[in-house]
N, C-alpha and C positions, 0 to 999 in steps of 0.2 A: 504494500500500500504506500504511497509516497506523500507525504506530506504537503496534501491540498493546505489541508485544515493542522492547524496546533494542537495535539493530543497534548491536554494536561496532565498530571499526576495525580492520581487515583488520592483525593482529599475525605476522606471518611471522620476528620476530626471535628469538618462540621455539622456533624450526626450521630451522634453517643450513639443512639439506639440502634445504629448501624453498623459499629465497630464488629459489632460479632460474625459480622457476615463478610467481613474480608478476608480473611482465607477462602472461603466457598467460590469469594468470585474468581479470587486471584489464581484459583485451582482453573478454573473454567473460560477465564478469560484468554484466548490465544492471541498470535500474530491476528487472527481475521475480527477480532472484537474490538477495541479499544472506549474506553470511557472516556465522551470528548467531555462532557460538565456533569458535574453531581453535587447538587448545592439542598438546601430546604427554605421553605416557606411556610408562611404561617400567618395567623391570623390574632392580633393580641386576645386574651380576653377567652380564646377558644382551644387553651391545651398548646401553646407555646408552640415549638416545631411540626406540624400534624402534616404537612407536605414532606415526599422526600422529590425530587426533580433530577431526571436522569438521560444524558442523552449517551446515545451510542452510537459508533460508528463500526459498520460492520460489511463484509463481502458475503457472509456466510447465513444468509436469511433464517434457515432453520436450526443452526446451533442458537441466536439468537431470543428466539423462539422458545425454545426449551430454554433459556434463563431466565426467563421470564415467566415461565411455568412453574420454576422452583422458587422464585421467589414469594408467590403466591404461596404454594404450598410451605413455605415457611413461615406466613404470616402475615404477609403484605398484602395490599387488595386496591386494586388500580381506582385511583380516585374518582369516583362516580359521577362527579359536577366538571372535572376538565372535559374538554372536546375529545373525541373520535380520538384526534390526532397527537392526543397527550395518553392516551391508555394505551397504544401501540399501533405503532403507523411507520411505515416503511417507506420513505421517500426515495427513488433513484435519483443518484447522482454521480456524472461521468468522467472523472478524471482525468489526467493527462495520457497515462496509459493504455484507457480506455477500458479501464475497471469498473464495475458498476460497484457504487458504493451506498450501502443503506443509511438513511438517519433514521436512529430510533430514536423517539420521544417520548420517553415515560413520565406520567403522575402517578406515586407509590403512597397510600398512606399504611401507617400502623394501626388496625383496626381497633387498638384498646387505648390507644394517646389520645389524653384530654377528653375535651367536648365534644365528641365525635359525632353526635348527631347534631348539637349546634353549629358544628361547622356547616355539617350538610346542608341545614339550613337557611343557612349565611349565603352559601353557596346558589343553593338553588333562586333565593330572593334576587341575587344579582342575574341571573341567568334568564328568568321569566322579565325581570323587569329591566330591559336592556340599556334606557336612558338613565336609571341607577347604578347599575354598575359603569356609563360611560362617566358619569359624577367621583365612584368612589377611585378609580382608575386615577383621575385630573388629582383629588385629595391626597393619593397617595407620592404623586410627584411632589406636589407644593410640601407634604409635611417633612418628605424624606430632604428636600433641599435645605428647608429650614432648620431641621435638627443636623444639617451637616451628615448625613446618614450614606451609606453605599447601600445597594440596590439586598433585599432579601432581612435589611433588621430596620421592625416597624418601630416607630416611636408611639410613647407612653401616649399622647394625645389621643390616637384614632380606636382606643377602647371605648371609649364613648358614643361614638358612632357606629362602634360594631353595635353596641346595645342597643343602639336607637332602631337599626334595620332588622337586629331580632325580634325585639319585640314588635315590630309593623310584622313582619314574616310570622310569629307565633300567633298572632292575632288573624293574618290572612289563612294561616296552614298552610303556606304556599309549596307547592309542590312541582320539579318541575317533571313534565310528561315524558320528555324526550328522553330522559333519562332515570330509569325507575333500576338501577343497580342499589342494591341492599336498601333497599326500601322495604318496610314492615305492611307487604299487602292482604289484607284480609280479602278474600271471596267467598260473598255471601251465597249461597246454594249452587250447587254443583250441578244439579239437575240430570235427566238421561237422555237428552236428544240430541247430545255432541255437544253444545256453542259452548259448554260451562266447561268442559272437558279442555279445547282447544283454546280458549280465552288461559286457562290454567298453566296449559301448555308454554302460549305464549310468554307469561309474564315470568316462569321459571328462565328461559331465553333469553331476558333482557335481565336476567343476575339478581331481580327479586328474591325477600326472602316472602314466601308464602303460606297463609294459614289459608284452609278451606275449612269454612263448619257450611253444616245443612241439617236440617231439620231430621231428614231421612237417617235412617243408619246404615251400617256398612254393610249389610245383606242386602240392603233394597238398592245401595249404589252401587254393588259389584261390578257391574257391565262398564261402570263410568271408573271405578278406580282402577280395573284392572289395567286401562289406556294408559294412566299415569304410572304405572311401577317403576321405580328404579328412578323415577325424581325425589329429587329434596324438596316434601312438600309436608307441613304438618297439617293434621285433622282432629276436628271435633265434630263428632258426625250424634247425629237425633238427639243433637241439644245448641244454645246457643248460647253461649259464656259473655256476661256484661265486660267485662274485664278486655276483652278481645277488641271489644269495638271502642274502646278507649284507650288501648294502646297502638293500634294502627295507624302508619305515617297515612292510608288510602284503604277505601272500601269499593271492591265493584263487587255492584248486586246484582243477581241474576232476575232477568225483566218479571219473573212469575212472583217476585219478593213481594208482598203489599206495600202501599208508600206507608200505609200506617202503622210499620211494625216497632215495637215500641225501643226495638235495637236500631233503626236508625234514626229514630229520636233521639237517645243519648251519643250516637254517634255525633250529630247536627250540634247537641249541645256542648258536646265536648270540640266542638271546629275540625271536626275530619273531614276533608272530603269524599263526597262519596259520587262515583261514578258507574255507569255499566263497559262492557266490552264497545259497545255501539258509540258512545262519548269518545270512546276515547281513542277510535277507530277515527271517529268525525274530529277531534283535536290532532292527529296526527299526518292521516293522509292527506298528499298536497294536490291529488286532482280534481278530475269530475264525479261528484254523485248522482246518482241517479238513486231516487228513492220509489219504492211503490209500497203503498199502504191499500187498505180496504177491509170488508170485513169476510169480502172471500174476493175466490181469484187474484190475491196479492202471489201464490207461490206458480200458477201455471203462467202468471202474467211475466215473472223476472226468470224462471225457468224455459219460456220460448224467446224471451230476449237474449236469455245466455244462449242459447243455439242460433240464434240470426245473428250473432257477434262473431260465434263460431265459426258459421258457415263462410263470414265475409272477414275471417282472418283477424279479428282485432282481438288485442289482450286485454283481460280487463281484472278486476276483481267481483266475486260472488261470494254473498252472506247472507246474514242477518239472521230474520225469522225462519228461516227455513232446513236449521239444525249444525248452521257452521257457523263459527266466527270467522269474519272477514280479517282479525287482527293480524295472523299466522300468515297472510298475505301482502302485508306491509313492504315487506323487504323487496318484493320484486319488480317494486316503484312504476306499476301502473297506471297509465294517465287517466282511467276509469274503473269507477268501482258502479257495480249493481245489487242493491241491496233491497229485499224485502224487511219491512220493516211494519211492526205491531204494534197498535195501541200505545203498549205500555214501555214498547221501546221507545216509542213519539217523546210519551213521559220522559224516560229518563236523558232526554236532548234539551230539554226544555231550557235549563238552567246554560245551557249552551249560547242560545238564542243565533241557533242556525239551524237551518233548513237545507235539504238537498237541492244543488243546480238545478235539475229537473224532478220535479215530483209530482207522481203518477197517483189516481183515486181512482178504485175500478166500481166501488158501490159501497153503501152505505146499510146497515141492515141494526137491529137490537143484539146486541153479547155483550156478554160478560157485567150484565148488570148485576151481578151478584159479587162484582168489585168495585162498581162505578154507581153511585147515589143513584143516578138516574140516567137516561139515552142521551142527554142532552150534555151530561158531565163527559161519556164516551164519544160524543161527536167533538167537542170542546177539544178532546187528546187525539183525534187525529185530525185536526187544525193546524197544529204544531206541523205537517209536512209542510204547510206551503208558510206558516204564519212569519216566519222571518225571514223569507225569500223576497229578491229584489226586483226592478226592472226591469234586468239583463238576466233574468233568470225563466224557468217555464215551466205551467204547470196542465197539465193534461188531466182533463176531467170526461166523466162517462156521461152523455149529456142526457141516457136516457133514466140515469137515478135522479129524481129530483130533488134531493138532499144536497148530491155529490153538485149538482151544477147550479147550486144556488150559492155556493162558497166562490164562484168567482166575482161575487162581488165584494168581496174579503180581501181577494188576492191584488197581490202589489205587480206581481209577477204576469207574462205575456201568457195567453189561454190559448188552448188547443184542446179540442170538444172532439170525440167518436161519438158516430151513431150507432149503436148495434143494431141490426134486421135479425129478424130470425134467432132462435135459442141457442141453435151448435154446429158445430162445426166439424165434420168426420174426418178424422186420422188415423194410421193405421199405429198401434199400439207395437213397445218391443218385441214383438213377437208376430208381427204382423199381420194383429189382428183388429178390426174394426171397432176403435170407440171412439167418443167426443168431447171437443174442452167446447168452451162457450164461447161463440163470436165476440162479447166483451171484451174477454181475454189474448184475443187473436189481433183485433183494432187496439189495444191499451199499447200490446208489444210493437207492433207495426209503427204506431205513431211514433213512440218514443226513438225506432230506430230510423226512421225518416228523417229526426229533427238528427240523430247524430250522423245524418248523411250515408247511409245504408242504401245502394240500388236498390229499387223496388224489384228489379229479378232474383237479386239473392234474398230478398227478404219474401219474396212468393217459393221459391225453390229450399228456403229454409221450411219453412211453413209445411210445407208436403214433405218432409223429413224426418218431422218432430214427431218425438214418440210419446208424447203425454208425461204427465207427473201422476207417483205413484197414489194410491189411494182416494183420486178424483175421478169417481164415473172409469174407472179403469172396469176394462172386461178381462174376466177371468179362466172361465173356461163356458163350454158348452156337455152339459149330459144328459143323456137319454131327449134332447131336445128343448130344455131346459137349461138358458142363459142368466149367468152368475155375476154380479157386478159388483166393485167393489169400491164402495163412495167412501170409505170410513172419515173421511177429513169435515165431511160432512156432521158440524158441530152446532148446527143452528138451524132453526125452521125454514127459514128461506130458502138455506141450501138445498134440504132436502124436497123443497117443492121445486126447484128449477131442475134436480136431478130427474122427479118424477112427470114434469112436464118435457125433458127432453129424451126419456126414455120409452112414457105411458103409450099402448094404443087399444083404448079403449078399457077396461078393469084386467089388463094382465098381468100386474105386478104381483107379486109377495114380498114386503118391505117387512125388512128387519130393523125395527126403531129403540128408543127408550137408550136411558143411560142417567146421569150426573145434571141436578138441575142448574141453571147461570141466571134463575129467574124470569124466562123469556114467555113469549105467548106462545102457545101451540093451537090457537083456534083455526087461524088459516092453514095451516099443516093438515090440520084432520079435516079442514074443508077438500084441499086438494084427495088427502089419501083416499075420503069415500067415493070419489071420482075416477080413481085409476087404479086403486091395490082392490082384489080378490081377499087376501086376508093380510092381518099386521102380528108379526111377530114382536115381542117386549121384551127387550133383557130389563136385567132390573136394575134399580134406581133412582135417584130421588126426583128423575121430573115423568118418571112410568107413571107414577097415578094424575100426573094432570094432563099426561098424552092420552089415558081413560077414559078423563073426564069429559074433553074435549071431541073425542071419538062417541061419546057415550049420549053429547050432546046433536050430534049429527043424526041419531039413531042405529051407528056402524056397529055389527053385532060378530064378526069375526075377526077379533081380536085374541090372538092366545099369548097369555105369561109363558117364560124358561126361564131356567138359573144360570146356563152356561150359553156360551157360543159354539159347542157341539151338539146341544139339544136344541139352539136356533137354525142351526142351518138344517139337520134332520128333519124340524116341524114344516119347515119353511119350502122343502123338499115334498113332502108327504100333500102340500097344500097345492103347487103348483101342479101344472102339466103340459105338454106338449104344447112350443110357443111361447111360453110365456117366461116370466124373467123373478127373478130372485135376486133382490136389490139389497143390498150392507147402506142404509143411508140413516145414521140417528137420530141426526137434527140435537142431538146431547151430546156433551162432555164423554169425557173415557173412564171419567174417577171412577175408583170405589174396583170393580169388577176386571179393570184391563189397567196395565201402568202408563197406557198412555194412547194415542188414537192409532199409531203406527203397531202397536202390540193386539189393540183391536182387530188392525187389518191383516196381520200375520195369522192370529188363530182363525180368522173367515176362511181366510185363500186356502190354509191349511184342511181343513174340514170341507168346502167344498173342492176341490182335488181328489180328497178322497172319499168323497159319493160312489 
């Protein structure tokens, strides 16, 4: 190596705490390493020297590498608030010889020296608030000239002002996002449809240290823990420890959390912040969102936009509602994200006061009033897609819900209206066989890829492609001439009336209803089902006796109860006959009887397959 640069002398005397680790290096150190500066920094007030500052100069990328991995394992732990390019960043540079030479840039601290979480702190306040640290930066020249100081020893003065940005910083909890290494994150329910799993995932990644508690216990989450084995994650599982939420630097809850729970209450009053995977999805990524909410067709609406993106080659990102966190995606810095996105994820954006680029509304219906005071509280939260959207932004509404197309007088944002004709639309299923999503659903994705400039040929050629999403009016099989369908997403009365109007011809049905009540009306349900079902099948649950009642009011008299979903589909069998259909559509929740609506649809498929 020839002497671009002035290789100093290996000064370890200004860092006690570091004395003991020079033999280690000096062992390690060869001709291809050299320590070009090793100096500490610090912050008065905050544990004296808590920086160590190290650069290197090296040919040999990978032995590098590896000393930097034992320092770690000895103790040290790359300072979580410097840049990228201070925890380990390899610069080329080319010399006379024509040697390529590394600069390493390390920030090392001693993870037990001093204030080590006020530092953090300290740290992070200047980082989120960038016109204060360009403040404390100018402070620091002017103080060090007047006490006659050289560069790395702070004078007694700027204790004072450390305190003053602590305490603004302990009073905000400021935290910053870009950087969540050894941060105390609590995540609030794990949940089993993936997002709580992969959000977990994530935050292990970015060198979090991680609690997960959930309500649930460790038999009912096994499918969800086994994902994570072999991480550094700790648990409190079928209970929730006050204690937890009051020591956490951040909380992300999982969207099904109520807001009312009386553990983020004390979180709130203790100044945690608390976020979901979706916030902080929407605080980091730097493209376009595209949002779609609704109270149905949000998942076949963002699931045919991801195959018309595909078909026409674009990268993009896929999440939200629909059993993934989009977080685990971050890295691959695409200039679009498509995210279906729920109620209660709207909710937890709110405190954002941001809104997706484009956000899509495919209809408007009654759920989940058995979380929301009233309809008017649940239209209120998915308001929140378009409500902080601007001028230069767009919002696509369904013009034939009256609900959904009355919110453009709301919006700030440029309007783009489908009409939907007709109820559905045939596609031939993964197996290629014949079933339908809704023309809604077909105009919502269309539009949205129009406006991102999408030929109308590939987005017609996408279209006759798409193999549906699972669980929606999906067809299952055919026996003895008797057609099997399997609606199970189908969570709400409305649903199951547009399944039974897009399927009905004439009283052919045998629906299998009933489940978990959210409070809703079922009068027009059983107005539809005496018009087109032969008989109604019940599993049980708390909105079966008002699906009874409702049918009872009609004068509908072939209704039969079952306890399982093998004696449903058996009665459901026994009922039909040649021509006719056997329809999974509940118009209820999965609680209580199935873990969830996809566990619903699993045991159906399974038991009709085996007819």
């Amino acid at each position: 190596m020839k002497q671009a640069v002035i290789i100093k002398p290996y000064d370890f005397r200004l860092l006690g705490y570091f004395a003991k680790e020079k033999k280690f290096l000096n062992k390690r150190l060869s001709k291809n390493i050299r320590i070009y500066h090793i100096g500490s920094s610090a912050v008065p007030g905050l544990g004296g020297k808590n920086v160590v500052d190290i650069i290197l100069l090296t040919s040999d990328k990978k032995r590098a590498k590896k000393l930097v991995k034992k320092l770690e394992l000895l103790g040290y732990i790359f300072d979580p608030n410097a840049g990228d390019d201070h925890r380990i960043f390899f610069k080329r540079h080319y010399f006379q010889d024509k040697k390529i030479i590394y600069i390493v840039h390390l920030h090392l601290m001693w993870q037990t020296e001093g204030k080590y979480k006020d530092y953090l702190l300290f740290r992070d306040y200047l980082r989120v608030y960038s016109q204060e640290a360009r403040r404390y930066y100018q402070l620091k020249k002017i103080w060090a000239k007047k006490a006659g100081l050289i560069r790395h020893k702070f004078p007694a003065m700027k204790t004072g002002y450390v305190a003053a940005i602590l305490k603004k910083a302990q009073k905000e909890n400021i935290i910053d996002f870009k950087n969540l290494r050894d941060k105390n994150i609590l995540v609030m329910g794990l949940g089993l449809l993936g997002g709580g799993v992969e959000t977990v995932q994530w935050l292990v990644k970015q060198g979090a240290s991680v609690l997960v508690t959930d309500l649930k216990t460790k038999k009912e989450l096994s499918d969800s823990l086994n994902k994570l084995k072999g991480l550094k994650i700790r648990y409190v599982l079928g209970k929730h420890q006050v204690q937890d939420f009051v020591r956490a630097d951040l909380i992300i809850k999982n969207p099904g959390v109520p807001r009312d729970s009386k553990f983020l209450k004390i979180a709130k009053k203790n100044n945690i912040p608390i976020e979901s995977d979706l916030s902080l999805f929407f605080r980091l990524f730097k493209g376009k969102i595209i949002g779609v909410t609704g109270t149905k067709g949000k998942s076949t609406t963002v699931s045919l936009l991801a195959h018309i993106l595909k078909t026409a080659k674009k990268k993009f990102v896929f999440g939200g509602n629909i059993g993934q966190s989009p977080l685990n995606q971050l890295s691959k810095n695409y200039p679009l994200a498509i995210l279906e996105i729920s109620s209660w994820q709207l909710e937890d954006l709110a405190h954002l006061k941001k809104s997706p680029d484009v956000a899509v509304i495919t209809t408007i219906f009654p759920d989940h009033l058995d979380t929301y005071k009233n309809f008017a509280d649940y239209v209120e939260a998915k308001k929140t897609i378009f409500k902080f959207q601007t001028k230069n932004n767009i919002l696509i509404l369904n013009a034939s819900d009256l609900i959904v197309k009355k919110f453009a007088k709301e919006a700030k944002a440029k309007i783009i209206y489908f009409f939907p004709k007709g109820s559905s639309y045939k596609i031939s299923d993964r197996l290629n066989r014949k079933t339908k999503i809704f023309n809604s659903n077909v105009l919502a994705a269309t539009s949205v890829a129009l406006v991102l400039k999408i030929p109308l040929t590939l987005i017609k050629k996408a279209i006759k492609t798409f193999r549906g999403v699972l669980n929606r009016l999906e067809f299952i099989c055919e026996k003895n001439g008797i057609k099997y369908y399997n609606d199970s997403a189908s969570t709400i009365p409305q649903s199951t009336i547009l399944a039974l109007n897009s399927l009905a011809n004439k009283r052919n049905i045998v629906l299998i209803s009933g489940g978990a009540d959210k409070k809703l009306d079922f009068s027009k349900m059983a107005q539809r089902i005496s018009k087109t079902c032969k008989a109604v099948v019940l599993l049980p649950g708390t909105a079966t006796p008002e699906i009874e009642k409702e049918l009872g009011i009609m004068n509908y008299k072939l209704k039969i109860r079952v306890k399982t979903m093998e004696e449903a589909t058996k009665v459901a069998t026994a009922q039909a006959k040649k021509g006719d259909i056997v329809l999974l559509s509940p118009g209820c929740a999965s609680f209580g009887l199935f873990k969830n609506v996809y566990d619903r649809a699993t045991q159906f498929v399974k038991r009709s397959k085996k007819l």
